[in-house]
N, C-alpha and C positions, 0 to 999 in steps of 0.2 A: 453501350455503357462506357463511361469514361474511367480507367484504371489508369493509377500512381503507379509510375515505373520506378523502384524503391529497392534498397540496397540495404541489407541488414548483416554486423557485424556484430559475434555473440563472444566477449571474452569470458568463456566458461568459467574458470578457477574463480572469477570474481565477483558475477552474479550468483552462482552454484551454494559457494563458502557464503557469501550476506544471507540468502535466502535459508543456509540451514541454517544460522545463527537466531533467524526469526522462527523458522518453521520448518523443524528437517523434513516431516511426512510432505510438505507442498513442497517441497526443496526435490525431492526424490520423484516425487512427481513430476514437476516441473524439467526432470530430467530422464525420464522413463515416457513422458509423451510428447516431445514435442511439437508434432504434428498439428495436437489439439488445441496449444495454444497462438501456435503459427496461424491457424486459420482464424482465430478469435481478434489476434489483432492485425488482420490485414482492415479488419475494418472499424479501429479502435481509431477515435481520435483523426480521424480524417474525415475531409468535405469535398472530397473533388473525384470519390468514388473510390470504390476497394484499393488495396495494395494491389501490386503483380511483384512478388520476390523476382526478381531477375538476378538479386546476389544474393544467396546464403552461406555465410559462413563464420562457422566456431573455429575456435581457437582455444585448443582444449591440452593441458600439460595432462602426458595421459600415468605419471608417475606422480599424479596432485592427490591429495585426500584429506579427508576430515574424519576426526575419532566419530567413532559411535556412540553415544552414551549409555545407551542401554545393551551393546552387543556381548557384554564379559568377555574373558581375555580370548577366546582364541583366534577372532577376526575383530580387533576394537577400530581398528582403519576399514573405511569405505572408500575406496579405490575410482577417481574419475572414471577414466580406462573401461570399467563397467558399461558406462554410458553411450562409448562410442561409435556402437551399432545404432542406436536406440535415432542420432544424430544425423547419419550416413541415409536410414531409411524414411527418416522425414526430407531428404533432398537437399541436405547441407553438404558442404564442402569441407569435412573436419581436417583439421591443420595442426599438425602438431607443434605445442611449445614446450619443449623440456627446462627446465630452469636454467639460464645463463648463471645464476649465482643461490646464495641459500635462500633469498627470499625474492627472484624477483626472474618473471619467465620474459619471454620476448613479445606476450602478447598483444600490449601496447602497440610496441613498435611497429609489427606485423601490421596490425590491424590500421595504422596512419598511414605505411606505405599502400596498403592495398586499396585506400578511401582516396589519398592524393593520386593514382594511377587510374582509376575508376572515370576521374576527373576529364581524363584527357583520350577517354574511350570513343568509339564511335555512337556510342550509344546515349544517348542523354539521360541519368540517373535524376529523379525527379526529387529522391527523398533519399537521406541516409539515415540509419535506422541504428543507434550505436546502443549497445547493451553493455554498460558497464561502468561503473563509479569513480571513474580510476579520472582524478580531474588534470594528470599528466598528458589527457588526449584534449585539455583547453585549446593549443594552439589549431588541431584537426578541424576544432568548431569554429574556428575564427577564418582559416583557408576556407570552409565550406560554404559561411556565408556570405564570404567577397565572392565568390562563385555562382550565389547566387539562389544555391540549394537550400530545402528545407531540411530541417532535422528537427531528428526525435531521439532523446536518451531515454532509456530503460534504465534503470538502477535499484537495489535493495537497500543501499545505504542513503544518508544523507551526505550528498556528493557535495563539495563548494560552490557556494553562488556563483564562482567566476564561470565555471564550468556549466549551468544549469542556465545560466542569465545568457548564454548566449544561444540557446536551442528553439526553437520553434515552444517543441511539446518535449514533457518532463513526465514517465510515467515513475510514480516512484514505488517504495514498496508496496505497501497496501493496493495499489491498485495490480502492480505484478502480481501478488497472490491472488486478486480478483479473477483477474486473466485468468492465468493457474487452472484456479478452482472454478469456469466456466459461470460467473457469477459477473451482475453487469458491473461496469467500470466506469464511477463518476468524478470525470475530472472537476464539477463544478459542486463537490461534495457539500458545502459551501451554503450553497445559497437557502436563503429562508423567507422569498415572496410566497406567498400562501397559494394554493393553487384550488379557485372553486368550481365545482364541479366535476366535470371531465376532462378532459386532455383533448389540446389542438391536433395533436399528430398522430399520427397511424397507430394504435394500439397491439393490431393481429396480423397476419395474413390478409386476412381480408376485412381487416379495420373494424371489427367490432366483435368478432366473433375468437372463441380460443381457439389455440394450435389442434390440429386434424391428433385425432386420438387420445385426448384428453380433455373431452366433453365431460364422462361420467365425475373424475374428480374435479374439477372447474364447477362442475354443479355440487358439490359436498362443497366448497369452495365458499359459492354463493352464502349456500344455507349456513353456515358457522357464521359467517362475517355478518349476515346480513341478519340474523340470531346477536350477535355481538351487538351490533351499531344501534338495535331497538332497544337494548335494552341497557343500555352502557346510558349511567346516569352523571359522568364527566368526561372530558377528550380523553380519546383511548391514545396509547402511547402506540406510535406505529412501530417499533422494533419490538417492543414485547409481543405486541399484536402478529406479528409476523413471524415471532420464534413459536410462539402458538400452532401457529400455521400449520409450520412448517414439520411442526413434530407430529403433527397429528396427519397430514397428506404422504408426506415421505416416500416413496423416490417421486411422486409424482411431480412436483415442484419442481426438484432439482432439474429430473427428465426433462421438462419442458419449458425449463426457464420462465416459472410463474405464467405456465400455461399459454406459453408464447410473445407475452407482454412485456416480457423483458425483465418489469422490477414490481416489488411488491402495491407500489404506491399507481403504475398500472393498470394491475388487474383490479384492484378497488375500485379506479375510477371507470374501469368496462363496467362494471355492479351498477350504475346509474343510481347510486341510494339518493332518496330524496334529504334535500339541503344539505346536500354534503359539502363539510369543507375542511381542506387539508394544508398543513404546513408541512415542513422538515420533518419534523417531528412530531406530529399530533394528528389525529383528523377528528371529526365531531360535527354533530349537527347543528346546525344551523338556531335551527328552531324551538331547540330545547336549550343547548349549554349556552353558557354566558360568550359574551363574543371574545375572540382571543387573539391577541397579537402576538408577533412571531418572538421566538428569545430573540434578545439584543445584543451584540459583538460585545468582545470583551473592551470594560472600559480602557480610554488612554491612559495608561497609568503609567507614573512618574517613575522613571526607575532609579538607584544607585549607577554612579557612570560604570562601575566593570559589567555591571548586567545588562546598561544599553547598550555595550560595546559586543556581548557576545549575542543581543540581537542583532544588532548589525550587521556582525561577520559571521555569525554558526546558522542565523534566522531560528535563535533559541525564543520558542514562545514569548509573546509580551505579555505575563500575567500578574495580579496582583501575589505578594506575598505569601495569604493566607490559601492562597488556593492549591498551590504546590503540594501540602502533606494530603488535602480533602484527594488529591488526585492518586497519589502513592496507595492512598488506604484502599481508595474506588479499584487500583490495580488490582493490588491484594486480594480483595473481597471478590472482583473475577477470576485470577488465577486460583484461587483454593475452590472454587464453588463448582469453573465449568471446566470442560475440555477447549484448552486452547485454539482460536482462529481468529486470524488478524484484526478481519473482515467484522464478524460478531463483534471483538472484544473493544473494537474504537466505536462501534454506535452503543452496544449496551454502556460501558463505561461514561459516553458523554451522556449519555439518557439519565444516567440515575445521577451525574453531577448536577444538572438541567433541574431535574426535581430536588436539590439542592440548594438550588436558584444560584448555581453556577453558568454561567454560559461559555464552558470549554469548547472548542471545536473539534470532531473527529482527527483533525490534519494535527493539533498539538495533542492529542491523544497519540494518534501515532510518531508523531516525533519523539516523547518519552518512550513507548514501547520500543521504538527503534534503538533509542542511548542506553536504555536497561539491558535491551540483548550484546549490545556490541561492547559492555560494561560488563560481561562476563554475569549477568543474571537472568538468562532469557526467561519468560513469564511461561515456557511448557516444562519447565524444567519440573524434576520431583527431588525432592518432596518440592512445593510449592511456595518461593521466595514470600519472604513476609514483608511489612511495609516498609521497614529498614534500610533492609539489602536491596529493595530496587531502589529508594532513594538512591543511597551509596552509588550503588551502581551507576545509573544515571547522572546523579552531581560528578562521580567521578570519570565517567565519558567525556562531558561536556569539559572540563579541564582538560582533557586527554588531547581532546581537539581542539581547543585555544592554544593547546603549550603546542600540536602539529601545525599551525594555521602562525606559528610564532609571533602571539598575541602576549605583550609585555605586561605580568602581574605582579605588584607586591604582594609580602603573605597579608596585608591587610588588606589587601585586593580578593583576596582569594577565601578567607574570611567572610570576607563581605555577600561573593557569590554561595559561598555554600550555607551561608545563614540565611539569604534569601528563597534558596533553591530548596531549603530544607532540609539537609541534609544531617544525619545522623551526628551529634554533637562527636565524640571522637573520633568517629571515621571509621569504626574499627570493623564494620561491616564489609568494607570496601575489599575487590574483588583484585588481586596484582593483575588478571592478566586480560585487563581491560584494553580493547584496543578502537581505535578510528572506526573503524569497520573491515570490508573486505579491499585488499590491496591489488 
């Protein structure tokens, strides 16, 4: 079997801090196992056969920390340094960065010279594998590919195009939580050809049958779904269908990754229900509901020049106008209602936009998610930001990073973007200690 000889460089402080900003419990996780997610993506995003790590190494300021929010005064700091066993016994090679200055440790650095030295090893590195947003390591990606190497960034933030545009593969937040939380990871989240019937490729173990030990629930499985689909008199929504599921099977799902199938839409099609047919979003019969075409991309819409501008440069959503507050509210309405997860809250959120006869895409679902946490209003925060404050937040991100990216506004520029973006007429929502993301 053919294995990627692959080289993975982790700047702790950078991914750790994004990831708590979205998600401290997957954050803590994320740094409490990393074992489990090491093994999840040696065979993420690759086609020339598993990873082989032959380089693991963090780079971890072990005097870095992030408050707690809910810890009250006598420990409100969560201390890196915690983690650095956790590091050491998944087969890294932790390295320490103490800060050269108040804001700024030697990780970078470290991590260029040890990728440019890598280079001229006797060993030929097939893949570099760079974990961290930080787009000061652009020139690293541009040495790597006159070299000839493939690479792959990890990131929690929204890193800059120059930086992302030159990598192979981009995993970015949402799919790092996915990792994370042992949930599958779709880089082609995306797409919306209708899929009828069953599935060309391998389903199980052994292609048609569930994972060993998880017959009994696969068959409760069966009978709900296959109870659901007879008598479901319009297309069933497949995420609510699946949250369904999933509450009522529990650990069993998790345990075995939809019973070995990998993803929900999967094990449906093992089901072999008659006339079954499925989109992104929908499945239904054939022979009863009316025929359905798949939602349609969001239209070309004409923008004001400073909001083509920070499509351009930020890759801020193309969308229309009126859709920005419908999106804010759609936040709101899941942050108060469920327990925040990345994952959940960009397919619920684009689902019940869809039945809006919005066609948002999960990926600008989560690009706002992402600008409202790094905007100083994360969506697990409590009490539960209202539709306002993540505006604010968010409109006030997206500035944050035009004025870092030193993208030239007048205030009628500026104007312009936050009455399109939606934002809170005086602003007064807005959070000071709104930043880029993780540095």
């Amino acid at each position: 079997m053919n294995r990627v000889r692959a080289a993975l460089y982790l700047d702790f402080d950078n991914v750790f801090s994004g990831l708590y900003k979205l998600d401290p419990e997957v954050a803590v996780h994320f740094a409490e196992n990393p074992g489990g997610w090491l093994r999840r993506l040696a065979a993420t995003a690759t086609s020339d056969g598993e990873r082989r790590w032959l380089v693991l190494r963090c780079y971890l300021n072990p005097a870095g920390w992030v408050y707690r929010p809910d810890a009250g005064e006598e420990q409100p700091r969560l201390y890196f340094s915690k983690f650095r066993p956790f590091f050491v016994r998944a087969g890294f090679d932790v390295i320490d960065c103490p800060r050269y200055s108040s804001t700024k440790n030697a990780a970078d650095i470290r991590i260029v010279v040890d990728a440019v030295d890598a280079l001229s090893a006797d060993t030929r590195y097939d893949e570099f594998v760079i974990a961290s947003g930080d787009s000061d390591m652009t020139p690293l990606l541009q040495r790597l590919r006159r070299s000839d190497r493939r690479t792959m960034i990890v990131s929690p933030a929204d890193a800059a195009e120059a930086f992302t545009a030159i990598a192979d593969q981009v995993l970015d937040s949402q799919h790092l939580l996915a990792l994370v939380q042992g949930e599958a990871v779709d880089l082609d989240d995306e797409t919306s050809a209708a899929v009828e019937g069953g599935f060309d490729e391998p389903m199980a173990a052994d292609g048609d049958t569930p994972a060993a030990g998880h017959r009994e629930a696969y068959e409760a499985f069966r009978s709900i779904l296959t109870q659901e689909y007879a008598t479901a008199t319009e297309p069933l929504n497949m995420a609510s269908l699946a949250s369904r599921l999933r509450t009522q099977l529990e650990p069993s799902i998790s345990d075995s990754n939809w019973f070995g199938f990998g993803t929900f839409a999967h094990a449906v099609g093992s089901l072999a229900l008659p006339n079954l047919r499925m989109s992104q979003h929908l499945l239904w019969d054939a022979s009863r509901h009316p025929t359905l075409t798949t939602a349609t991309a969001p239209p070309r819409v004409a923008l004001t020049d400073p909001v083509e501008r920070l499509v351009g440069h930020l890759d801020l959503p193309r969308m229309p106008q009126d859709w920005w507050p419908a999106l804010y509210r759609t936040l709101a309405e899941y942050a108060h209602s469920q327990r925040f997860n990345l994952t959940q809250c960009t397919s619920w959120v684009r689902d019940q936009l869809r039945e809006q006869g919005l066609p948002v895409s999960r990926n600008a679902v989560g690009f706002v998610v992402r600008g409202t946490s790094y905007g100083g209003c994360p969506l697990h925060r409590h009490p539960a930001p209202t539709t306002d404050e993540i505006a604010a937040a968010f409109v006030g991100n997206v500035l944050s990073r035009a004025d870092a990216a030193e993208m030239t506004f007048s205030d009628e520029d500026i104007a312009t973007v936050r009455a399109w973006l939606g934002a809170p007429p005086d602003g007064s929502t807005e959070r000071a200690d709104r930043t880029d993301g993780p540095s």
